[in-house]
C-alpha positions as CSV (number, residue, x, y, z in Angstrom):
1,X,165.8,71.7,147.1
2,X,167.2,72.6,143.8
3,X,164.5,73.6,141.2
4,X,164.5,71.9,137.8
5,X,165.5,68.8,139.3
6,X,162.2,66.8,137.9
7,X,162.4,64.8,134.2
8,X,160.4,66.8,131.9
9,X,159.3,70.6,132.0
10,X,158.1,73.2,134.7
11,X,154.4,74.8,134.1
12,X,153.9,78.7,135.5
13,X,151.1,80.3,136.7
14,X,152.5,83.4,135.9
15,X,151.2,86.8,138.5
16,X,148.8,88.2,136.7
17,X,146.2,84.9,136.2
18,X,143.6,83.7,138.5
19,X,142.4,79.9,138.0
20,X,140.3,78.0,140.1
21,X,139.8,73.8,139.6
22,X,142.4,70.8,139.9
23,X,146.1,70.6,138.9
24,X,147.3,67.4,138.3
25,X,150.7,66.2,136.5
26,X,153.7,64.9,136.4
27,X,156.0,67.6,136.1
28,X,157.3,71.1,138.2
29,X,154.6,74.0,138.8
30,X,155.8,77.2,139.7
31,X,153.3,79.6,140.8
32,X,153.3,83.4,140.5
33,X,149.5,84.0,140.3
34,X,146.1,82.6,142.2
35,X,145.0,79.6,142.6
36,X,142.0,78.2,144.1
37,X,141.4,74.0,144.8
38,X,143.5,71.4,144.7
39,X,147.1,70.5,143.0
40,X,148.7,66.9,143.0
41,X,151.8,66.7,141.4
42,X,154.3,64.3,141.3
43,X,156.9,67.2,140.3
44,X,157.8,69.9,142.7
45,X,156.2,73.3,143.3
46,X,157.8,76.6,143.6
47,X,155.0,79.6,145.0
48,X,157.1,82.6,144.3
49,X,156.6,85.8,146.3
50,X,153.5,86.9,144.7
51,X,151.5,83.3,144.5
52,X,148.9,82.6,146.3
53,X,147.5,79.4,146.4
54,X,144.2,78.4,148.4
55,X,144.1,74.7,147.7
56,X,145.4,71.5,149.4
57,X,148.6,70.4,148.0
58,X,150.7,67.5,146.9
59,X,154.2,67.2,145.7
60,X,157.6,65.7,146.1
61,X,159.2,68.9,147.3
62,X,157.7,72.4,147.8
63,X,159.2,75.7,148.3
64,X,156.9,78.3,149.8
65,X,157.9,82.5,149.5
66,X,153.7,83.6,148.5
67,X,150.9,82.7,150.7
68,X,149.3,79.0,151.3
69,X,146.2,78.8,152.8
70,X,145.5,74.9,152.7
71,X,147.2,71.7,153.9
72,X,150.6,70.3,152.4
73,X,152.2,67.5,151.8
74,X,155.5,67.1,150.9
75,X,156.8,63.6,150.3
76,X,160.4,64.7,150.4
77,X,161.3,68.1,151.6
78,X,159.1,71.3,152.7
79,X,160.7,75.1,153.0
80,X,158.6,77.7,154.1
81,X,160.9,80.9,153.1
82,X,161.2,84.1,155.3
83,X,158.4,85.7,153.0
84,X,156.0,82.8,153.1
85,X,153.0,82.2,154.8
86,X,151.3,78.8,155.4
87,X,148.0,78.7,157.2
88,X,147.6,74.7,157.5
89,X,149.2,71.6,158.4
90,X,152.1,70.4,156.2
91,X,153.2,66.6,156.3
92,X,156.7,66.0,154.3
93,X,160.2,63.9,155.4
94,X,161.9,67.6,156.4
95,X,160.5,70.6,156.9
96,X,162.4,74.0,157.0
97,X,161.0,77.2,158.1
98,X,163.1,80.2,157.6
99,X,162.9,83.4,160.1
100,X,160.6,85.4,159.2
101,X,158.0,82.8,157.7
102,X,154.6,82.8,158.7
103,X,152.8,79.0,159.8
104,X,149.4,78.5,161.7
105,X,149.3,75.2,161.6
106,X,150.2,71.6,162.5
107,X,153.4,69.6,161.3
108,X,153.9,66.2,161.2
109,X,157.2,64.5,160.2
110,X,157.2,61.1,157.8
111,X,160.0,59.1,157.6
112,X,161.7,58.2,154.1
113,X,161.0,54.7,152.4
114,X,164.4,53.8,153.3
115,X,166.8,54.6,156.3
116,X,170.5,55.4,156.1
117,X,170.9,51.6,157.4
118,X,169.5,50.2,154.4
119,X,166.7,48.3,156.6
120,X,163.3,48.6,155.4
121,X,160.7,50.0,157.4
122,X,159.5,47.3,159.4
123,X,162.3,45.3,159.7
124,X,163.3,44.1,162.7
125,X,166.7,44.4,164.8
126,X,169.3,41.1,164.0
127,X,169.1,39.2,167.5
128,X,171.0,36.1,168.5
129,X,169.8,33.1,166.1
130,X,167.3,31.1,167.8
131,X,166.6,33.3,170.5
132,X,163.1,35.1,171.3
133,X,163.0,37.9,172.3
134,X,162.1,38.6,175.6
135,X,162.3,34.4,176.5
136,X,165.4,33.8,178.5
């Protein structure tokens, strides 16, 4: 994932604040502090090696080199580095985890909005016209 990728600005947390309530934007979040609840972003989010973030969390991409304790989900692309620790279940499209990293947790993969085919989700294989399947 390359940082800075997102339309518009990146907000910091920077290492030496503490906030507790709900993030919510549009934009990139990097965190070098504490936070406690909940962040939905539509950005991505970058917890650098001194963040720690007790909270659920929702972004495009997320990059992981503090401490998570909380569930993510990542609706692209998830990388736990080799200094990062995740204690919860992530959901994203791809999920890397470096050696080294630290995850208690569940994963679960999700598959893009549209595959390398170009079918839709939930589009069904071409057969022979006028054929149903599995009537011979």
């Amino acid at each position: 994932m390359e940082r800075g990728k997102t339309a518009g600005s990146t907000s910091l947390l920077s290492k030496k604040v503490k906030i507790e309530g709900e993030i919510q934007g549009n934009e990139d979040l990097h965190v070098e502090g504490h936070f406690k609840g909940s962040i939905k972003i539509t950005g991505d989010i970058f917890i650098g090696p001194t963040g720690i973030v007790e909270a659920d969390v929702e972004a495009n991409n997320v990059v992981v080199q503090g401490q998570v304790t909380g569930n993510i989900m990542a609706h692209k692309q998830l990388q736990l580095q080799s200094s990062g620790k995740l204690l919860g279940d992530c959901t994203a499209q791809s999920i890397h985890i470096n050696e080294g990293a630290l995850f208690e947790g569940r994963s679960k993969m999700i598959k893009s909005s549209v595959s390398t085919t170009g079918d839709k989700p939930g589009d069904k294989p071409a057969g022979k016209p006028g054929v149903k399947p599995g009537i011979r």
